[in-house]
N, C-alpha and C positions, 0 to 999 in steps of 0.2 A: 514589687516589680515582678511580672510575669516571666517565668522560665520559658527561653524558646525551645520545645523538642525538634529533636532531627527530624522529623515528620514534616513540622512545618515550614523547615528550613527548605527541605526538600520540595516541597508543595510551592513555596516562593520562588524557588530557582525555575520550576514547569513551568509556573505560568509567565515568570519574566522571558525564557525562553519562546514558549509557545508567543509572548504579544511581538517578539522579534519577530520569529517566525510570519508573522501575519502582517506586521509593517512590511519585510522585505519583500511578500509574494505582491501584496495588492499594489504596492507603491513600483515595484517591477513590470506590474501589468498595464501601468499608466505609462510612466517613463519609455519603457522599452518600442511599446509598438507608438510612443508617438515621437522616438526617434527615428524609428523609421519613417514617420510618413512624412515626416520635416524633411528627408533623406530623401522622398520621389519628388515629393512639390516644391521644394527648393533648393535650387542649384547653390545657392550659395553656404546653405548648411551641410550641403553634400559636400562641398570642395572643405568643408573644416578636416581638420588630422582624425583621425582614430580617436588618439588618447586625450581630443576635446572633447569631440563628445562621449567618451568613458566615463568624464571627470562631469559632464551636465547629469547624465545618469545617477550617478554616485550622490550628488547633490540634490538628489530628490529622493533614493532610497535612504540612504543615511540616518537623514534628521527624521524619517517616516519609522524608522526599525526603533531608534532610539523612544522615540517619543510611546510608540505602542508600547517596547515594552515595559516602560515605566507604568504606565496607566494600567496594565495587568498586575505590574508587583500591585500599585496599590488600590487595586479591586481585590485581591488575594487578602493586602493586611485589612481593609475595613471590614471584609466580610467575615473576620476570626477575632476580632476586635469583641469582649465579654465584661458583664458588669458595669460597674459606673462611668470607664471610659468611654463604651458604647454609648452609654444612657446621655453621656454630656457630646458626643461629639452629632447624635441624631440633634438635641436642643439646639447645635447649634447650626446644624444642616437646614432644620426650621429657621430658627433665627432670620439663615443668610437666604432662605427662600422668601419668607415675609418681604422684606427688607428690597429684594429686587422686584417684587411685583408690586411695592407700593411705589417704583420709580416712574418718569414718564418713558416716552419712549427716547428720547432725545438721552436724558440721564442715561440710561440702556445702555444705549448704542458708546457713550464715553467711557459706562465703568468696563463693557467688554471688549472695549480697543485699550484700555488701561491694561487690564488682567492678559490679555492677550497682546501686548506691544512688539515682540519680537517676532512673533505670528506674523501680523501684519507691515514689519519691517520688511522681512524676507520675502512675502509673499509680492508686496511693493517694489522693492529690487527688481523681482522674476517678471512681475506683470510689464514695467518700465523697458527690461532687457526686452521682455518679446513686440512691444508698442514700437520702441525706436526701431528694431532692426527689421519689421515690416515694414516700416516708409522707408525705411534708409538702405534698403536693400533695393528699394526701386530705382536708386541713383546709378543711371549706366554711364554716369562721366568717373565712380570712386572705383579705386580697386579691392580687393575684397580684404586684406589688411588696415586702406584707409576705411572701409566701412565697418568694418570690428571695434575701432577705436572710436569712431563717432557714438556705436550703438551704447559702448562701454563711458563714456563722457557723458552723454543723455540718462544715462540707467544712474551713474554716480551724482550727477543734478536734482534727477527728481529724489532719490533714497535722501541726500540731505535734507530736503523737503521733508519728505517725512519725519527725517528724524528730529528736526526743530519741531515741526510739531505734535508730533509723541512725547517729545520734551516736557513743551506747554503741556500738554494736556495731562501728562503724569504729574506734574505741579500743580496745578490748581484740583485733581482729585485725591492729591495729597493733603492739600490745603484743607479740602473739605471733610477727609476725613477724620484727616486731626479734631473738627470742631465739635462733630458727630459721636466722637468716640468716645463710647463709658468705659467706666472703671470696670478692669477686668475682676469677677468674683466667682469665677470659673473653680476655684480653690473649694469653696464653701458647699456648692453644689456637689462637688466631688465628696467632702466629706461628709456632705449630707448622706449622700445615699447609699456612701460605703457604710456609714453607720447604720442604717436601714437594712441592706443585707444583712449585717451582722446579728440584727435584733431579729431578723425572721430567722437566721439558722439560730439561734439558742431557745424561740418559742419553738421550732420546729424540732428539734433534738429529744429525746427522752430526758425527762427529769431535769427541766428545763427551769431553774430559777434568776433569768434576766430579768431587771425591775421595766415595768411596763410603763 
């Protein structure tokens, strides 16, 4: 087991820090001025409280600050990652490259709405919220409390939708990969080539008598 130095520790903390940092400015450059411009062109987003749309803001820097800065801590661990772990996690980086470029593109399009299903829940929700309350803002018989709960009724319709079928589709790419999947001997490899190091530092050492 590899000893973590304070070095590294600290090196982890920057750049988890730094990929917040960079979620909260870019995802604030989108969010912000396109609350405002929702704020000129439409009355009816304009007549929302304040602290609704604080809370639509938040709901898009949030989960943007979060997500970068995990993707920097682990650009930080792979790129200090040394030895055979290295050696077996690039094999298997090949592996899972091979693997997706021999899919069609139909396959594609399933394993990365699988691997990415919450992505596309969410994203599904936001698109649904902005779809309904464009037509349904156009309704000048609703008042603008009755048109919050329709847009909010429409958005919770279609998200089931989706979520039944993300359901499905994470089932049957369940299904398939169960069939597909070898026996893991990731072990072996590891001690292959730990032992391989080993045997080059005692040829490489003075006075080196490891049997060859």
């Amino acid at each position: 087991m590899k000893i973590v130095s304070q070095e590294e520790i600290d090196g982890h903390t920057n750049a988890t820090i730094r990929g917040a940092a960079e979620g909260a400015l870019l995802s604030a450059a989108v969010a912000i001025p396109g609350s405002l411009l929702l704020s000129r062109r439409w009355a009816s987003y304009r007549a929302l409280p304040l602290p609704l749309k604080v809370m639509g803001t938040v709901l898009v820097v949030a989960p943007c600050l979060s997500i970068q800065a995990e993707r920097r801590g682990l650009e930080f661990d792979r790129a200090h990652w040394t030895g055979a772990g290295k050696l077996e996690l690039d094999r298997e980086a090949a592996e899972e490259e091979a693997r997706w470029e021999a899919l069609t593109t139909k396959a594609k399009i399933g394993d990365w709405a699988t691997r990415h299903q919450y992505s596309v829940i969410l994203g599904s929700w936001v698109l649904s919220m902005a779809v309904a309350g464009s037509i349904i803002s156009r309704d000048r018989h609703q008042t603008l409390p009755q048109k919050i709960v329709q847009v909010r009724m429409w958005a919770q319709g279609l998200t089931i939708g989706v979520l039944i079928g993300a359901g499905i589709l994470t089932h049957s790419q369940r299904q398939a990969a169960l069939q597909r999947r070898p026996v893991d001997h990731s072990w072996r490899t590891l001690l292959a080539e730990q032992e391989e190091e080993e045997r080059r530092a005692h040829l490489n050492a003075p006075n080196s008598s490891y049997p060859l």
